[in-house]
C-alpha positions in Angstrom: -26.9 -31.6 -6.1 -23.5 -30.9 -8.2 -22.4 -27.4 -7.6 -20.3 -26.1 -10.8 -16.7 -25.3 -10.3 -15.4 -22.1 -9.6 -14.8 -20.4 -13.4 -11.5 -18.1 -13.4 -10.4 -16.3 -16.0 -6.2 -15.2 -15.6 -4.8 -12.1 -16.5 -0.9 -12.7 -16.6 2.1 -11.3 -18.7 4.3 -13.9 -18.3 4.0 -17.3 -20.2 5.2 -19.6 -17.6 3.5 -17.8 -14.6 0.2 -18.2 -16.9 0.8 -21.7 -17.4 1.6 -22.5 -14.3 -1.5 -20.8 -12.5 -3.3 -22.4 -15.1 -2.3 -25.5 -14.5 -2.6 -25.1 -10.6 -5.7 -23.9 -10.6 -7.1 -26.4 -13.2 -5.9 -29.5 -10.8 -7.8 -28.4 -8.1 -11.1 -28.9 -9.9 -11.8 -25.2 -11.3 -12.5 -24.2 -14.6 -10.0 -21.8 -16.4 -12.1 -19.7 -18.8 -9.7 -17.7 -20.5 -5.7 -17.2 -20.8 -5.0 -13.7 -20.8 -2.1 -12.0 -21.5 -3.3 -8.6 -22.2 -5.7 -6.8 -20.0 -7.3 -5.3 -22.3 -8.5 -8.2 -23.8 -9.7 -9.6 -20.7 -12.4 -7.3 -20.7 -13.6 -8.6 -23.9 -13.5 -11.7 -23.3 -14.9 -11.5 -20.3 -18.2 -10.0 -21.4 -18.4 -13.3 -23.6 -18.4 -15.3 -20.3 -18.5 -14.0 -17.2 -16.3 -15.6 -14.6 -16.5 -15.9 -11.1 -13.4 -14.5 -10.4 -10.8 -12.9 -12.2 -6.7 -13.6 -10.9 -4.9 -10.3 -12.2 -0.7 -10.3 -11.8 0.0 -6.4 -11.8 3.3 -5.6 -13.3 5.6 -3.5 -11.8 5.4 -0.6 -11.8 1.6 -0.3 -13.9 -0.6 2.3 -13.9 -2.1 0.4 -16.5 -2.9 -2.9 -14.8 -4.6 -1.1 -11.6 -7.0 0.8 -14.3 -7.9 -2.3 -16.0 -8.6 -3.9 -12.7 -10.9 -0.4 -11.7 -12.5 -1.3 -15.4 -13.0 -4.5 -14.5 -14.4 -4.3 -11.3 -17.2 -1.2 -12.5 -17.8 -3.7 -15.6 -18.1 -6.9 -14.1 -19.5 -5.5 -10.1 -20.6 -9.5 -9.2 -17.2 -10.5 -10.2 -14.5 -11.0 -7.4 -10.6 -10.0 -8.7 -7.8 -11.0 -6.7 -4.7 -9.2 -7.7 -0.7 -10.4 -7.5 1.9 -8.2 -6.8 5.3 -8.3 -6.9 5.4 -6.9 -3.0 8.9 -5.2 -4.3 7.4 -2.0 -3.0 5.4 0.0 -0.6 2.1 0.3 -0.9 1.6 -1.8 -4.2 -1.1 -4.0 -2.1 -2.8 -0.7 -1.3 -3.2 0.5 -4.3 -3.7 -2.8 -6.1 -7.0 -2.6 -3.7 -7.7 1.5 -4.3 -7.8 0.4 -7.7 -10.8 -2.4 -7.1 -9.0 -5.5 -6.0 -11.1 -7.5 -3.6 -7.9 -9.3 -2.5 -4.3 -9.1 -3.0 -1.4 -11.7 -2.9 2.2 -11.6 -3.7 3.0 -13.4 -6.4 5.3 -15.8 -4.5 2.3 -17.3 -2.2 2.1 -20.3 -2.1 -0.3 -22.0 -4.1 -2.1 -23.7 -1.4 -2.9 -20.1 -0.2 -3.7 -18.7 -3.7 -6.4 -21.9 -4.4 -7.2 -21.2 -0.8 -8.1 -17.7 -1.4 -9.9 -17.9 -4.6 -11.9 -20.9 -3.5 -13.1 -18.4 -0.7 -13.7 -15.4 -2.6 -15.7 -17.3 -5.3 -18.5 -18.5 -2.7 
């Protein structure tokens, strides 16, 4: 039996950081379901199709990433969100999880660990 590959939808600000996440991600088999730039948007479009997991890059500093992540997580409860941070300064992988994050990276992982961790967090 074929399982179906892990569905991610990314939530980043920065064009090549999106493409390039994309891109990773989409070489290792999984499904990218939506582009985002916005996070208010990903909410919308994430209602349209719901995907496994959601990779959110938190800006520093953002009040308003960490509340669209808390949005995110009471909208979408069977959805896993693994946020990047900048890890600049204290406590942003703290909050990033007060705020709903099941998981938190920096954004300069690698990206073996990054398609390591989503491919746990979406089983």
């Amino acid at each position: 039996m074929k399982s179906e590959p892990i569905s991610v939808m990314i939530v980043e600000h920065q064009p090549m950081m999106l493409t390039a996440l994309s891109t990773t991600l989409s070489s290792a088999g999984m499904t990218v379901l939506n582009e985002v730039v916005d996070g208010k948007k990903a909410l919308t479009l994430a209602s349209k199709r719901t995907p496994n997991l959601i990779l959110y890059s938190v800006r520093v500093p953002s009040l308003e990433d960490l509340e669209q992540i808390a949005t995110l997580r009471r909208e979408f409860p069977n959805t896993r969100i693994l946020a990047l941070v900048t890890g600049e300064f204290s406590g942003q992988e703290n909050a990033a999880l007060n705020y709903g994050a099941h998981r938190v990276l920096t954004k300069t992982a690698h990206r073996v660990e990054i398609l390591n961790t989503v491919r746990a967090m979406a089983q």
